[in-house]
C-alpha positions as CSV (number, residue, x, y, z in Angstrom):
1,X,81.9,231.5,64.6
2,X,80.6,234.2,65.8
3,X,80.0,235.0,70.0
4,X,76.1,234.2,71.3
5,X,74.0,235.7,73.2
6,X,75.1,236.0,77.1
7,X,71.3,235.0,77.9
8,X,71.5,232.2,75.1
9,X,74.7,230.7,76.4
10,X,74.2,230.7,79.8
11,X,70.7,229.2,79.4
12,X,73.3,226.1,77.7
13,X,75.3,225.9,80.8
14,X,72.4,225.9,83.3
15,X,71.0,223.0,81.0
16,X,74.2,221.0,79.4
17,X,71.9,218.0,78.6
18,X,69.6,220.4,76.7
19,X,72.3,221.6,74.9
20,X,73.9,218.5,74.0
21,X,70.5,217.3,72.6
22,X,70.1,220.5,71.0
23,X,73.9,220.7,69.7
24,X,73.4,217.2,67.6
25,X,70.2,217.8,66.7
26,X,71.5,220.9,65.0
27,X,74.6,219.2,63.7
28,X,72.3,216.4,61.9
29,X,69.6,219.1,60.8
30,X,72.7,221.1,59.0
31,X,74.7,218.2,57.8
32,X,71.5,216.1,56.1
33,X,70.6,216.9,52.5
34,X,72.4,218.1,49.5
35,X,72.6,221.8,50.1
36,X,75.9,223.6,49.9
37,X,77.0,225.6,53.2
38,X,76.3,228.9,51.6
39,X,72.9,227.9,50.4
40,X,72.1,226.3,54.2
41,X,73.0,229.6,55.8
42,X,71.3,232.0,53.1
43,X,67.9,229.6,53.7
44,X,68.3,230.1,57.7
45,X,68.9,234.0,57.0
46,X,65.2,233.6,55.4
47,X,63.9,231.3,58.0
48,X,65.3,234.4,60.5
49,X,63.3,237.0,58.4
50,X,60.1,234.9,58.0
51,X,59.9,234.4,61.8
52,X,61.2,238.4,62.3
53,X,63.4,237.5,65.2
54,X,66.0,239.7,64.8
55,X,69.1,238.3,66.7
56,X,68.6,235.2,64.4
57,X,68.8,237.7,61.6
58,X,72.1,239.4,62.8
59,X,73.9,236.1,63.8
60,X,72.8,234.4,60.2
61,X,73.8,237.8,58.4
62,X,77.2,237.7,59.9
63,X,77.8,233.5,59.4
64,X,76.2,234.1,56.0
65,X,78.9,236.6,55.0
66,X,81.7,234.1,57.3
67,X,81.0,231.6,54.9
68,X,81.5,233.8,51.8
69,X,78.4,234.8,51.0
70,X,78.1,238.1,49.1
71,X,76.1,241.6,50.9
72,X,74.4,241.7,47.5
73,X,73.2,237.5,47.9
74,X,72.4,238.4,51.5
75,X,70.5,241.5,50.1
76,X,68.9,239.2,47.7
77,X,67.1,237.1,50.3
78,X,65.4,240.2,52.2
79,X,64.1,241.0,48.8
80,X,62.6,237.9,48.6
81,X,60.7,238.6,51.8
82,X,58.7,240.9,50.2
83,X,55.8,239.1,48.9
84,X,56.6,236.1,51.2
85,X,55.8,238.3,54.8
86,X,55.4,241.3,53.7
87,X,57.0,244.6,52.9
88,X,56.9,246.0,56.4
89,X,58.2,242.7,57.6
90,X,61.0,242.9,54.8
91,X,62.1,246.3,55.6
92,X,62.6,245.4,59.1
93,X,64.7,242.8,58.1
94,X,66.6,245.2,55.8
95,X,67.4,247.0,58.8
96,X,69.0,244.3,60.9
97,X,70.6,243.1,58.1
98,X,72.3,246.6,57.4
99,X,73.3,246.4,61.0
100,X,75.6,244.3,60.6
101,X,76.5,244.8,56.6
102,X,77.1,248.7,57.7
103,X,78.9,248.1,60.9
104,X,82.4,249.2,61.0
């Protein structure tokens, strides 16, 4: 898995009952329903871009491809943005996702 934000995980160790909670709800969210894994993390990718928050976008870009998801599947999905949010909204996501597709 890949590391958190400092600010993310420290906001889970000032509040471990909120994380708990959030941790199983998460859990039962990801485990309910028929989707493969690859599927679940490509949909989250577009939940990411749709909501243009970009660390979401990095961290699902980089679990996408941990769970053997293809750069041209990933590439897919911010295609699909297009006429879903936009093409300035899918360009930014093109970006983020290149961050991490183009990092060395």
């Amino acid at each position: 898995m890949t590391e958190k934000p400092k600010a993310h995980l420290r906001f889970l160790d000032e509040y471990p009952d909120i994380a708990d909670a959030y941790h199983q709800l998460a859990a039962a969210a990801h485990d309910n329903g028929p989707l493969d894994e690859k599927t679940r993390l490509l949909v989250k990718l577009g939940l990411a871009i749709g909501d243009r928050h970009e660390g979401a976008v990095h961290a699902h870009t980089r679990r996408a491809l941990a769970a053997g998801c293809t750069p041209e599947e990933i590439k897919q999905v911010v295609t699909l943005a297009v006429t879903s949010v936009g093409m300035p909204n899918a360009v930014a996501a093109y970006t983020w996702v290149n961050d991490i597709l183009l990092a060395d």
